[in-house]
N, CA, C and O atoms as a GROMACS GRO file, in nm:
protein
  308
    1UNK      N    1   7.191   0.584  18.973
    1UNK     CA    2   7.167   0.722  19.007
    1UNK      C    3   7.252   0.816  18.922
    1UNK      O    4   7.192   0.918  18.888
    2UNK      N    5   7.388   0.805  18.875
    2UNK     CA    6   7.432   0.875  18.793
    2UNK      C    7   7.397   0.893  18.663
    2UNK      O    8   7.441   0.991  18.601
    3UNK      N    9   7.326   0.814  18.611
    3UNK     CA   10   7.293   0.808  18.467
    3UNK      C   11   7.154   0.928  18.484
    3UNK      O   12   7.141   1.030  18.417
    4UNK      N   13   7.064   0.879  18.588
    4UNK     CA   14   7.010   0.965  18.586
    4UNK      C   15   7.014   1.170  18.615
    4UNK      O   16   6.940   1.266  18.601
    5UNK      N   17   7.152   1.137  18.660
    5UNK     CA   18   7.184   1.271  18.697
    5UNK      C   19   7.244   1.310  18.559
    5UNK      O   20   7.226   1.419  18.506
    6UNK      N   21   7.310   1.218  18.511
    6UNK     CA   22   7.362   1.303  18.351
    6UNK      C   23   7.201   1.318  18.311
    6UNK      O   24   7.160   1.431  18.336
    7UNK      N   25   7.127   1.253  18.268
    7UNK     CA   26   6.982   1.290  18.198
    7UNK      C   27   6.918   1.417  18.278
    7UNK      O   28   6.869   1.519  18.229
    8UNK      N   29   6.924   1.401  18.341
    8UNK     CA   30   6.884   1.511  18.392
    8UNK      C   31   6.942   1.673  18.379
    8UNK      O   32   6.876   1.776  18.366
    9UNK      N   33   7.091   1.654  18.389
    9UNK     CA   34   7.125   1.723  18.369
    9UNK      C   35   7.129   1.780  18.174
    9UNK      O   36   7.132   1.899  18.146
   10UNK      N   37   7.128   1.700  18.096
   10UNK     CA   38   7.121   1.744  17.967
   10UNK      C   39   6.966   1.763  17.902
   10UNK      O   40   6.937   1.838  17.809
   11UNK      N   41   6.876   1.677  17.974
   11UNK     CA   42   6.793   1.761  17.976
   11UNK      C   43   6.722   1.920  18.015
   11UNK      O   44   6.633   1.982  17.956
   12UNK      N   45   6.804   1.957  18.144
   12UNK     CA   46   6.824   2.113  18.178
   12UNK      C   47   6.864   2.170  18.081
   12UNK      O   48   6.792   2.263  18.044
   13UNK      N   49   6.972   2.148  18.010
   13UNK     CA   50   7.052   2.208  17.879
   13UNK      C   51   6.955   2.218  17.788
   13UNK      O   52   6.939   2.330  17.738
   14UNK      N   53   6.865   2.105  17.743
   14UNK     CA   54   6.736   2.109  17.639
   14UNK      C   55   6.633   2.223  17.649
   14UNK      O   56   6.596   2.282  17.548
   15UNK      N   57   6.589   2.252  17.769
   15UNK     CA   58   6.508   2.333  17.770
   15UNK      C   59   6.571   2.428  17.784
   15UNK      O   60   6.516   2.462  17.889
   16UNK      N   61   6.638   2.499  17.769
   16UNK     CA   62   6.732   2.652  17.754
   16UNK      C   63   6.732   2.637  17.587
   16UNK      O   64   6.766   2.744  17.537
   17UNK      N   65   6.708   2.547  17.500
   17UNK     CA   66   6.720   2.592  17.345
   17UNK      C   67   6.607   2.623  17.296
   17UNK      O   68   6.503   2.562  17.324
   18UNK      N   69   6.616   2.745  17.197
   18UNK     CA   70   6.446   2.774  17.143
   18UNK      C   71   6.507   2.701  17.038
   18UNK      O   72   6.614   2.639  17.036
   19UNK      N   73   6.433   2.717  16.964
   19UNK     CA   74   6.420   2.678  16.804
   19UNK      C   75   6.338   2.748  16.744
   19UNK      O   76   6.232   2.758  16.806
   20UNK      N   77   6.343   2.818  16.617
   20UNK     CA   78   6.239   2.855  16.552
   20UNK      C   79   6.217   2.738  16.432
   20UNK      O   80   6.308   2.682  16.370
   21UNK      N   81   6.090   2.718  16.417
   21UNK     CA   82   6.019   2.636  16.333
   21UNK      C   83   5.969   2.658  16.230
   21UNK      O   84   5.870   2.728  16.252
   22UNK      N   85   5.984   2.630  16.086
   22UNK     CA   86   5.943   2.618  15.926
   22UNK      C   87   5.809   2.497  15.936
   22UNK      O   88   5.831   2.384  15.980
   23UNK      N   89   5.679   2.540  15.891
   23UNK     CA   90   5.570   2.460  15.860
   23UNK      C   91   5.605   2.446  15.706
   23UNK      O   92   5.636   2.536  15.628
   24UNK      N   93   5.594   2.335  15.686
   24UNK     CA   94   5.592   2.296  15.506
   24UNK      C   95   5.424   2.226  15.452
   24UNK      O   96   5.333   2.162  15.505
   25UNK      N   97   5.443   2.258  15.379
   25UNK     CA   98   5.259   2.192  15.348
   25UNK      C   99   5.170   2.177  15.385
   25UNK      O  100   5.092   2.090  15.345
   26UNK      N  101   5.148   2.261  15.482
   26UNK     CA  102   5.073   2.275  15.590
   26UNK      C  103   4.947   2.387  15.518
   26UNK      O  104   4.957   2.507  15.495
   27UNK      N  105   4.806   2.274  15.490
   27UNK     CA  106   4.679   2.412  15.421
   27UNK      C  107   4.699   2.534  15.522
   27UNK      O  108   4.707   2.534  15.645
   28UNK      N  109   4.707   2.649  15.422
   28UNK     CA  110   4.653   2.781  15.499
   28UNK      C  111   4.505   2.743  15.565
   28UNK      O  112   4.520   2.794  15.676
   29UNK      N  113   4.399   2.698  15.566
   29UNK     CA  114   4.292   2.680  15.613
   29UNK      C  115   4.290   2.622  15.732
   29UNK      O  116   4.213   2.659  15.821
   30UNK      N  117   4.404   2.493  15.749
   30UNK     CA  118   4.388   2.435  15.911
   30UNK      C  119   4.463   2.542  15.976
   30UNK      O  120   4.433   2.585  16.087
   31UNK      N  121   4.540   2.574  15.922
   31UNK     CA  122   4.618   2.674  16.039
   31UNK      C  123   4.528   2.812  16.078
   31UNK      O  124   4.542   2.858  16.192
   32UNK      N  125   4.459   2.862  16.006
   32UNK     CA  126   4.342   2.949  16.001
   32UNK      C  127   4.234   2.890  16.091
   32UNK      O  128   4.157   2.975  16.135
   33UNK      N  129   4.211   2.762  16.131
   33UNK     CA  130   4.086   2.719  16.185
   33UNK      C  131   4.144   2.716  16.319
   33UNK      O  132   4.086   2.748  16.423
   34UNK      N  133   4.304   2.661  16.302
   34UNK     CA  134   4.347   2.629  16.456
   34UNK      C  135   4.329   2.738  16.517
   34UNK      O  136   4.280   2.748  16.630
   35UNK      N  137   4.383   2.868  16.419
   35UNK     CA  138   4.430   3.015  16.511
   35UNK      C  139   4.279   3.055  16.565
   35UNK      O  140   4.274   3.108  16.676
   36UNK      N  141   4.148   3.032  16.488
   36UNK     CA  142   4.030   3.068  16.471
   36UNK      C  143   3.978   3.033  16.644
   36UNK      O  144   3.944   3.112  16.733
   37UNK      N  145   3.988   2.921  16.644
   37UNK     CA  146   3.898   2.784  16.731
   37UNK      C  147   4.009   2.720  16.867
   37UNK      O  148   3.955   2.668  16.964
   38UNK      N  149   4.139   2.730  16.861
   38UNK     CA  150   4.242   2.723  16.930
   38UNK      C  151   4.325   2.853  16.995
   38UNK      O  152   4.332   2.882  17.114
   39UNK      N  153   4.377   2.916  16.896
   39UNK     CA  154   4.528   2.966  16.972
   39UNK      C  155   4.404   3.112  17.042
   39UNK      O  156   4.422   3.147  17.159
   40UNK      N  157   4.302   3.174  16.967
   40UNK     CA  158   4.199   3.323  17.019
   40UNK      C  159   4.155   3.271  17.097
   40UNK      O  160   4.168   3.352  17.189
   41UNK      N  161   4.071   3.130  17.163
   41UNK     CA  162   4.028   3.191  17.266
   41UNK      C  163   4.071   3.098  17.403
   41UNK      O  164   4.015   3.091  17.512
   42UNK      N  165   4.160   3.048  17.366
   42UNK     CA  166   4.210   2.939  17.513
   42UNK      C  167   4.381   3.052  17.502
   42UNK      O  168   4.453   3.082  17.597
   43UNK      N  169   4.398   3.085  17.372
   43UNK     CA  170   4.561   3.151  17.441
   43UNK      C  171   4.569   3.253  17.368
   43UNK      O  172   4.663   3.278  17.293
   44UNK      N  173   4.428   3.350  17.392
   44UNK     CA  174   4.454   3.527  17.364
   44UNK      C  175   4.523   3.585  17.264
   44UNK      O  176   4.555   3.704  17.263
   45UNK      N  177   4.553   3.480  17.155
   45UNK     CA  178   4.621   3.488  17.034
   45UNK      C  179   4.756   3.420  17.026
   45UNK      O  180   4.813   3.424  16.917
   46UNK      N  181   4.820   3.354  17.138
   46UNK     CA  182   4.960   3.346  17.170
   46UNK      C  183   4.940   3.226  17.070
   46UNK      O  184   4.839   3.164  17.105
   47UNK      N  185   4.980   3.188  16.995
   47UNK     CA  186   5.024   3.077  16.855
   47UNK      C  187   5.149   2.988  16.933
   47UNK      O  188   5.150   2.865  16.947
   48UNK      N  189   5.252   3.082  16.980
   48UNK     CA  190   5.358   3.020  17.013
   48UNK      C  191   5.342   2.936  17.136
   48UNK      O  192   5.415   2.838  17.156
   49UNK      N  193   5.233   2.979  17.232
   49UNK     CA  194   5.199   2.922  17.401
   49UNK      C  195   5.115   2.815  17.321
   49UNK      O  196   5.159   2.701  17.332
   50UNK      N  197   5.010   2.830  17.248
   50UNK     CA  198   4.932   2.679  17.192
   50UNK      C  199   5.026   2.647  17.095
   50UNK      O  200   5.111   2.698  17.168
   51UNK      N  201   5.091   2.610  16.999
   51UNK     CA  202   5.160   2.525  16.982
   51UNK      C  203   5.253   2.412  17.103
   51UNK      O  204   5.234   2.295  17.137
   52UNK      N  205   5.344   2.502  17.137
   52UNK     CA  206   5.438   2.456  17.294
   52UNK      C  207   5.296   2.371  17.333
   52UNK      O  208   5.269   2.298  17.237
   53UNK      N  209   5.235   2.362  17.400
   53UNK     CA  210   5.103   2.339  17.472
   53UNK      C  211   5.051   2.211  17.393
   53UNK      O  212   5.060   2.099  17.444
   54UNK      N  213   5.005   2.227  17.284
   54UNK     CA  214   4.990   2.102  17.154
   54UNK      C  215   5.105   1.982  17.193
   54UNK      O  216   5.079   1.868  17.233
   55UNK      N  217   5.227   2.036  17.172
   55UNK     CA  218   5.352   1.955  17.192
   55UNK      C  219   5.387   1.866  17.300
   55UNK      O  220   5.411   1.746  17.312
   56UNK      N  221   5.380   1.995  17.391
   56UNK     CA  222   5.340   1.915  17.548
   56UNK      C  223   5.249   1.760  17.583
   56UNK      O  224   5.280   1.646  17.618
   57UNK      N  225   5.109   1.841  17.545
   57UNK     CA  226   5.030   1.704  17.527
   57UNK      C  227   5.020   1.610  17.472
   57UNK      O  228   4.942   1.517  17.496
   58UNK      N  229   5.122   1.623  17.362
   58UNK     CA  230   5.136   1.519  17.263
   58UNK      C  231   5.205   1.409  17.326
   58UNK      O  232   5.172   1.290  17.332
   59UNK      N  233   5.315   1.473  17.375
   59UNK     CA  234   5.406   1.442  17.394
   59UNK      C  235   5.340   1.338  17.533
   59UNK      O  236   5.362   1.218  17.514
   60UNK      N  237   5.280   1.363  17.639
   60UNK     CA  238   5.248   1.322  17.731
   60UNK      C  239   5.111   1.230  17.698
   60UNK      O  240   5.077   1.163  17.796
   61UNK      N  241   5.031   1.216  17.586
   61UNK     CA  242   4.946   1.182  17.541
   61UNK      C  243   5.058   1.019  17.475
   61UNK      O  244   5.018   0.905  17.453
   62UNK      N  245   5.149   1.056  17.465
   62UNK     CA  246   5.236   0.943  17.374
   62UNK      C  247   5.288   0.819  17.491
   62UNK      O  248   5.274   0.697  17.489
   63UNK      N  249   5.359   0.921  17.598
   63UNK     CA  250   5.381   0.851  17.705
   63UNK      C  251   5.280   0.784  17.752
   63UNK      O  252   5.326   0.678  17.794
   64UNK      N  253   5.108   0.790  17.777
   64UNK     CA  254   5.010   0.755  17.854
   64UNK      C  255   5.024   0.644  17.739
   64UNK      O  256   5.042   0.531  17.785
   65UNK      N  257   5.018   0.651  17.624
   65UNK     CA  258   4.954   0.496  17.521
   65UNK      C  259   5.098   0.392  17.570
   65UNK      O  260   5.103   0.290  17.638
   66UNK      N  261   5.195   0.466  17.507
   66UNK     CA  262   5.379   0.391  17.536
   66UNK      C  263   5.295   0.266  17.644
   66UNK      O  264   5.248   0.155  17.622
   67UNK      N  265   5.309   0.379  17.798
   67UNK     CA  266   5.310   0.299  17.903
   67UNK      C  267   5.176   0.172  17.929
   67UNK      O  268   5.190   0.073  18.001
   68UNK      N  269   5.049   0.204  17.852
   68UNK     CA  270   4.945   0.147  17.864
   68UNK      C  271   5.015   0.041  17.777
   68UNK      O  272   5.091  -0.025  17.848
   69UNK      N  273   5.016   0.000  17.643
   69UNK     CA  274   5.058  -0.078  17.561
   69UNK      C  275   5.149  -0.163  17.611
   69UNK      O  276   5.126  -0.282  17.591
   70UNK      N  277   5.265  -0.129  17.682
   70UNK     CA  278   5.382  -0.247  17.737
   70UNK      C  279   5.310  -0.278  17.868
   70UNK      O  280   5.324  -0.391  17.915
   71UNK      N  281   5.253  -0.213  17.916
   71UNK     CA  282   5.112  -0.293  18.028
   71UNK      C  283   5.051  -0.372  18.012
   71UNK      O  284   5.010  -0.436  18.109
   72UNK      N  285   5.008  -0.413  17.865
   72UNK     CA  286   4.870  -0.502  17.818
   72UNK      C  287   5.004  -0.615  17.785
   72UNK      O  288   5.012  -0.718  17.852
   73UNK      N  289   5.087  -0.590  17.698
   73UNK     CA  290   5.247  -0.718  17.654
   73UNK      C  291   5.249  -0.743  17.767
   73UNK      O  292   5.203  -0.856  17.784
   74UNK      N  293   5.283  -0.689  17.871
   74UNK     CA  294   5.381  -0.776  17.981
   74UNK      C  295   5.260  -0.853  18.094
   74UNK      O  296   5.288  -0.924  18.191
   75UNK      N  297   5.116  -0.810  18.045
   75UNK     CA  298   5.028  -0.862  18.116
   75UNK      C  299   4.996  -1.022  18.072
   75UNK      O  300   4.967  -1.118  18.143
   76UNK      N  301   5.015  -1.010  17.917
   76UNK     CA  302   4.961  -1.169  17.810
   76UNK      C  303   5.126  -1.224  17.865
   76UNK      O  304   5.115  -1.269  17.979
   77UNK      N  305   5.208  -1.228  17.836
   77UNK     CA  306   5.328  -1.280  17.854
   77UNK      C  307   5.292  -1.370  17.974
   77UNK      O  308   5.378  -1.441  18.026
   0.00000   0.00000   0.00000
């Protein structure tokens, strides 16, 4: 239980940091299609709420495979 209370707790600390972000090589055209087809009409122009949002799901999209994958290993084992 304490370990989880330090994680927890420095994760609280995590989300209190912004960051601003540099795209490198990134075509002007996808970012033009995203803003086009993505950020106008699901987030009213907000770039910064669909990105965050992108991230989010990624992020939780990563966890769903993670956890499926050591499901299927520990199933053959």
């Amino acid at each position: 239980m304490i370990v989880m209370k330090k994680k927890t707790q420095i994760l609280a600390t995590e989300n209190d940091l912004l960051l601003d972000l540099t795209f490198h090589s990134v075509p002007a055209s996808l970012l033009s299609e995203f803003a086009e087809k993505i950020v106008k009409p699901y987030y009213n122009g907000n770039l910064n709420a669909a990105i965050q949002d992108l991230l989010h799901k990624t992020l939780a999209e990563h966890d769903f495979v993670q956890s499926h994958i050591t499901h299927i290993k520990s199933c053959d084992a």
